[in-house]
N, C-alpha and C positions, 0 to 999 in steps of 0.2 A: 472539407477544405472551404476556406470561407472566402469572398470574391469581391474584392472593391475596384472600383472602377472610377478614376481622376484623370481630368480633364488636363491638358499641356494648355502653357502658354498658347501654343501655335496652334490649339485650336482642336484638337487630336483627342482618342481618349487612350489612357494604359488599363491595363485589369491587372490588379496587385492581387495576386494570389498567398497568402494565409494559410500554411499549416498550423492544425488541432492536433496531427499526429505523424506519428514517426513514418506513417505509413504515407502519409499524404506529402511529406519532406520526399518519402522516397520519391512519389510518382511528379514531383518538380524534377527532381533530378535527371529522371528517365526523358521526362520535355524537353529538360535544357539540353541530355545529351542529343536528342533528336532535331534538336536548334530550332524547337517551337516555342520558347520561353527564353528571354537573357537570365540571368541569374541575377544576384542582388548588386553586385562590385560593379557591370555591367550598368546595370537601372540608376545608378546614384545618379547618373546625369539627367536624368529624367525625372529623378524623382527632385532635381533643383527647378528642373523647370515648372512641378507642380507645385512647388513649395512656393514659388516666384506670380503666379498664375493668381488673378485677383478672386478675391475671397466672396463665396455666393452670399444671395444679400437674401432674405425671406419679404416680403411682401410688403409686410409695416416699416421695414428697414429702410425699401426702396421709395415709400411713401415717405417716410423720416427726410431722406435726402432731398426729395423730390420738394417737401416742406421750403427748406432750409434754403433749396438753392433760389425758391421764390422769393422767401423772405429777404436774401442776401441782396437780390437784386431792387426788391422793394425801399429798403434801408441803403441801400448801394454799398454796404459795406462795413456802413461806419459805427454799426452793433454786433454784439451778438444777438440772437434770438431768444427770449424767453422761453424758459425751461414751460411754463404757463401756458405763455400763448400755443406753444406747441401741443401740448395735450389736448386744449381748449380747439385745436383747430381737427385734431386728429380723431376726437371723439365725436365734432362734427361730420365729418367723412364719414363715419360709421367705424371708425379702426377704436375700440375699447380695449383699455388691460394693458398688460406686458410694455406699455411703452416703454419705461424705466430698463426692463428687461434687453428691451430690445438695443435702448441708447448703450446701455452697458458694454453689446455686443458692436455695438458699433466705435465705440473708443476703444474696444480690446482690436480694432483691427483695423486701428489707425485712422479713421474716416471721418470723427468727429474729436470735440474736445468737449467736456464739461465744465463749467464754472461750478464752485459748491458753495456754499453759504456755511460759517467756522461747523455749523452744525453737522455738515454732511450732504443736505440737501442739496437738489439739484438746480443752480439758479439761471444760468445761462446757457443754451447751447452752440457751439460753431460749426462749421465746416474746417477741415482739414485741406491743405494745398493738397495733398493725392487725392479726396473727395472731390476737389475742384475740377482735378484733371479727370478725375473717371465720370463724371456728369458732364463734363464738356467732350469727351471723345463717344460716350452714349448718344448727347444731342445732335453731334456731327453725323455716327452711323446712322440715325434714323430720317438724319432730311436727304 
């Protein structure tokens, strides 16, 4: 039986339990009739709250933002960021590779937006108003 463990909004964690087999279905069953496990009909509320639960960011990610909200404030606004200067700063810092990767992951989870060039390429990048709000309520928890 295989074991995943997601964090709640409120800060909590759940362990989502995973049967491989019929055997391992049974010994949920056996939990839930002992009322050390909710069942699944039960958990749907929980599992809105992890669904809902801001999405974990990997290192370069939090660097990406961490870029972006400087630049934003550098420019006060009134651009986006160069898809460029960004790499250009990020290779500085020592962060190599995956950026691309990583911006990708980051506009699949609403945070940024990309500008492209007809070709495809990546020309500009933004902040997203949720990215605003979650770099402004990080900055708030850390002073």
């Amino acid at each position: 039986m295989k074991r995943r463990y997601e964090q709640t909004v409120s800060g909590g964690w759940v362990a989502v339990l995973i049967p491989e087999t019929p055997e391992d279905q049974a010994e949920i069953e056996r939990l839930e009739i002992r009322g050390e496990v909710n069942d699944y009909a039960s958990f749907g509320d929980r599992r809105a709250e992890v669904a809902a639960a801001a999405p974990r960011l990997s290192r370069l990610q939090r660097r990406i933002l961490a870029w972006l909200v400087a630049e934003e404030q550098r420019t006060r606004g009134t651009m986006a960021a160069s898809h460029e200067d960004l790499v250009r700063a990020l290779v500085a810092l020592g962060f190599e590779g995956n950026v691309s990767t990583s911006l990708k992951g980051l506009e699949a989870k609403g945070l940024v937006t990309i500008a492209r060039t007809p070709g495809g390429k990546a020309e500009a990048v933004d902040l997203t108003n949720t990215a605003r709000n979650r770099v402004a309520a990080l900055m708030a928890s850390c002073e």
